[in-house]
N, C-alpha and C positions, 0 to 999 in steps of 0.2 A: 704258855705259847707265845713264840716272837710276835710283834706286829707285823703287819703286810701291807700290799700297797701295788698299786698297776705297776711298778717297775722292777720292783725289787726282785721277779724271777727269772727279769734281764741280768738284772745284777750278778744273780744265783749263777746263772750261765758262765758269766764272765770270774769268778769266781773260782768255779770248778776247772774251766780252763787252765787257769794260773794255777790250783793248786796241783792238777795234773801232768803242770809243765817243772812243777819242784818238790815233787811229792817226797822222793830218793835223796833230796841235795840235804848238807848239812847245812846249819845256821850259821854263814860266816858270810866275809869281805867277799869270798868268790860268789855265794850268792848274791849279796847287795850290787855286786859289778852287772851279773845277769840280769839282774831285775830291771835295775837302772838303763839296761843295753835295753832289754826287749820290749821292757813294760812300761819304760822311764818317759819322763816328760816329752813332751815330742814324737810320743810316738801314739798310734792310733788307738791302741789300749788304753794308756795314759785316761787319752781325752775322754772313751766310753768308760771307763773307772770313774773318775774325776763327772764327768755328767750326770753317770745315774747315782753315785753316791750323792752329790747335792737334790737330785731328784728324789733320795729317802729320806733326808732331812725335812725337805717340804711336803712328804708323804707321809712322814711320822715313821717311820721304820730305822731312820740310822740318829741318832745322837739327840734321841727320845727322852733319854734319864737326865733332868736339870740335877746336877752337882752340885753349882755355882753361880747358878742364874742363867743367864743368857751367856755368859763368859766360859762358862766351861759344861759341857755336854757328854755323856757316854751313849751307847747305847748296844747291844748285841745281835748282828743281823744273821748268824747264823751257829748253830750249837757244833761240837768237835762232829765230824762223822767222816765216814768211808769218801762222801763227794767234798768233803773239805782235806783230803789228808791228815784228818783227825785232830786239825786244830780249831777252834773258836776262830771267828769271822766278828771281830768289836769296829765300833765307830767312835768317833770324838770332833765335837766341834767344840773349839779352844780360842779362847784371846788373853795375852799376857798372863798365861797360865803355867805356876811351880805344882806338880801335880806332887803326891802323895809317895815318898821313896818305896821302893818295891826290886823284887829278884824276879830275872825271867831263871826259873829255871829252868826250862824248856828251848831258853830264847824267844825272841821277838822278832815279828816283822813288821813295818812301819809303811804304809803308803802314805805321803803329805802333800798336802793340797791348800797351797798358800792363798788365802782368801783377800789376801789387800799386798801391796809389793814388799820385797823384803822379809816376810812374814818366815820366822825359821822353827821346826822342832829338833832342839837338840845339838842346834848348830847349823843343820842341815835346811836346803830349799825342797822346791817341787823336785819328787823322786822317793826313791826308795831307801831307806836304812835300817839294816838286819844287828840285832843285838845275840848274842852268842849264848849260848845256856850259861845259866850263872852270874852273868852282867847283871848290875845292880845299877839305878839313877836314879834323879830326879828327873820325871819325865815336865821338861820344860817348852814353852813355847813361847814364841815372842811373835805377836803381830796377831791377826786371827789367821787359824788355818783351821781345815778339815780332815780330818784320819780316819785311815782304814788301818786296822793292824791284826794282826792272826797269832794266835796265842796257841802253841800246842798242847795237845789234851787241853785248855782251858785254863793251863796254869800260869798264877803270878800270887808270889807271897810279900805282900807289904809287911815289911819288916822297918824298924827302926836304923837312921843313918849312921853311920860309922862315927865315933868321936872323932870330934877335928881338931 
């Protein structure tokens, strides 16, 4: 059973919303552009995202599993189902963190939430960034930030990095 907590079935809400609004879209640039439009920084989603996920943090329901100390955090706030459009609902609280190489094969969806200025995953600031089925990284992060990211069915196969 996940952890819970007095906010986290605000969260659940705001969650189902979003996954209701991209349940049909495929994993690509067109949906990172929408997300970023509707959901993205500045916008009132954004900040109810971005609130109650630091509010699971400090409830214990989001970025609950120590990896790496206080430096690097997972956690799972909700399992694949019909109100998540069938993907996994993960957290991460990260600081100057090379996480573990891995394949979405499913693709990835990234919410980040720069915790101190400048703070980037992947390259990227506050906002949204969608990894495409089959994309492979190092999922990096530089400064501390906070993530949300949605994994379909659940899936990511940490596989070994390519020779370089």
């Amino acid at each position: 059973m996940l952890p819970h907590g007095p906010h986290k079935e605000e969260m659940l809400q705001w969650v189902r919303r979003l996954c209701d609004e991209i349940r049909s879209r495929p994993l690509d640039q067109d949906l990172e552009g929408y997300l970023n439009h509707e959901f993205g920084a500045g916008t009132e989603a954004y900040e109810e995202l971005c609130r109650l996920l630091k509010m699971g943090v400090e409830e214990g329901w989001a970025g609950y599993v120590e990896i790496d100390g206080d430096c690097y955090r997972r956690g799972r706030i909700a399992d694949p189902s019909r109100e998540t459009a069938q993907m996994s609902v993960e957290s991460g609280l990260l600081r100057d963190v090379k996480g573990q190489y891995h394949c979405h094969t499913q693709g990835e969806i990234n919410m980040i939430i720069p915790l101190e200025p400048g703070a980037q995953f992947c390259g990227h600031g506050a906002g949204w960034r969608v990894f495409p089925p089959m994309s492979e990284h190092f999922p990096t992060v530089n400064g501390k930030a906070l993530m949300m990211y949605f994994l379909p069915g659940g899936e990511i196969e940490y596989r070994s990095p390519p020779a370089q």
